[in-house]
C-alpha positions as CSV (number, residue, x, y, z in Angstrom):
1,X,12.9,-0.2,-6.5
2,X,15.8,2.3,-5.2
3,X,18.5,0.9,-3.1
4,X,16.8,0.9,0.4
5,X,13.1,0.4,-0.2
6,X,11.4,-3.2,0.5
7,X,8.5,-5.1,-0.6
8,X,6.5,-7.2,1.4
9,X,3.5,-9.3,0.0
10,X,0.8,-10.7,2.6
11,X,-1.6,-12.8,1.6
12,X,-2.5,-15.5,4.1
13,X,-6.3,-15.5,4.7
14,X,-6.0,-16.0,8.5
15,X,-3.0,-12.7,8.7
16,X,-3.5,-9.3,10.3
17,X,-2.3,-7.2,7.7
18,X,-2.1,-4.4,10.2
19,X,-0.2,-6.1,12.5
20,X,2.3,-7.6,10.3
21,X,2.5,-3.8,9.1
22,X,3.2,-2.9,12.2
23,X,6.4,-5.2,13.1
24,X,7.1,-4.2,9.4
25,X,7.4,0.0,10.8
26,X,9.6,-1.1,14.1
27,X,12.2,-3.4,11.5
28,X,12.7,-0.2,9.3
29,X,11.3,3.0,10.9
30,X,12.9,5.5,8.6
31,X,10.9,6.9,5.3
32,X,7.2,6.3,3.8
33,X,5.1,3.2,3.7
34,X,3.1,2.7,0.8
35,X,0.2,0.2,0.5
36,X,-2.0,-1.3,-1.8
37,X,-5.0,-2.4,-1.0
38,X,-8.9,-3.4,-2.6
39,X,-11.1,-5.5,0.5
40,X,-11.9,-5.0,3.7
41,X,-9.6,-7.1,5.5
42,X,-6.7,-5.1,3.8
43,X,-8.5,-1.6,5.9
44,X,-6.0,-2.4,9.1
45,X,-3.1,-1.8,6.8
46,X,-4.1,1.0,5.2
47,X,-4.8,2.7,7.9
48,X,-1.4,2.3,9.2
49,X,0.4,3.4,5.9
50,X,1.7,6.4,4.6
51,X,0.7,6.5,0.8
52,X,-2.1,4.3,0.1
53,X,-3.5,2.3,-3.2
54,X,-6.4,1.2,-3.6
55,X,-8.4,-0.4,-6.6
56,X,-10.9,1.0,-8.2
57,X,-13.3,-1.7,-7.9
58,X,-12.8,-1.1,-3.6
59,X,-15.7,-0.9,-1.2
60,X,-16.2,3.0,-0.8
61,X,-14.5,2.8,2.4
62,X,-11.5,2.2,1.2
63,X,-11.8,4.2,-2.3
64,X,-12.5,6.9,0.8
65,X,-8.8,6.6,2.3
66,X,-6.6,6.7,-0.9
67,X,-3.6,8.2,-2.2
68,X,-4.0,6.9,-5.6
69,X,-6.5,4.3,-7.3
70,X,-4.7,2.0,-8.9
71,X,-5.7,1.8,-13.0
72,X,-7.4,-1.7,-14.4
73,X,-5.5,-4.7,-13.6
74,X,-5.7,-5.2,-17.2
75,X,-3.6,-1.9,-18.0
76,X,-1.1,-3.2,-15.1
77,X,-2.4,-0.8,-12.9
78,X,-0.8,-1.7,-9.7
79,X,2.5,-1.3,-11.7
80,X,1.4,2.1,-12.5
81,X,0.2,3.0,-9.1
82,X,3.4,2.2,-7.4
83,X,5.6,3.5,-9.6
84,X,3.2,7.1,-8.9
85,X,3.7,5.8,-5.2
86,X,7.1,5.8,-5.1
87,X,7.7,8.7,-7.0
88,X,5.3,10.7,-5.0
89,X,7.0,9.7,-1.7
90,X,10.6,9.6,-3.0
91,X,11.5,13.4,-1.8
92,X,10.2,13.2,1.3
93,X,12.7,9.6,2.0
């Protein structure tokens, strides 16, 4: 990551992702939020962020709101997809 960008990883079965993204946005308000998501309690969250990754194996729903779909988890995928994240939303930060 560059000097100013954070990662958050939420994965507790009984967490709103969309609200946790939310208090996320008021901490650090300045540049894109990109998120990576592939069920349907991970919608919330991607509704709320600026780029959005989704896996290819994702209800259509979700396939239907992103950015980028993420390549097989067995090529690293979500590596790949947000390294493109991050370098797609880089000049606009």
């Amino acid at each position: 990551f560059r000097p100013g960008n954070h990662l958050a990883i939420v994965n507790a079965p009984q967490a709103s992702k969309g609200e946790i993204l939310d208090s996320f946005i008021a901490m650090h308000p300045q540049g894109p939020v990109i998120v990576a998501g592939d069920d349907y309690n991970d919608l919330p969250m991607l509704q709320r962020g600026t780029l959005k990754i989704v896996r290819p194996d994702a209800p259509a729903e979700l396939l239907a709101l992103a950015d980028i779909i993420a390549p097989a988890a067995s090529e690293n995928g979500i590596i790949q997809a947000l390294n493109q994240g991050i370098n797609q939303a880089w000049p606009y930060y």
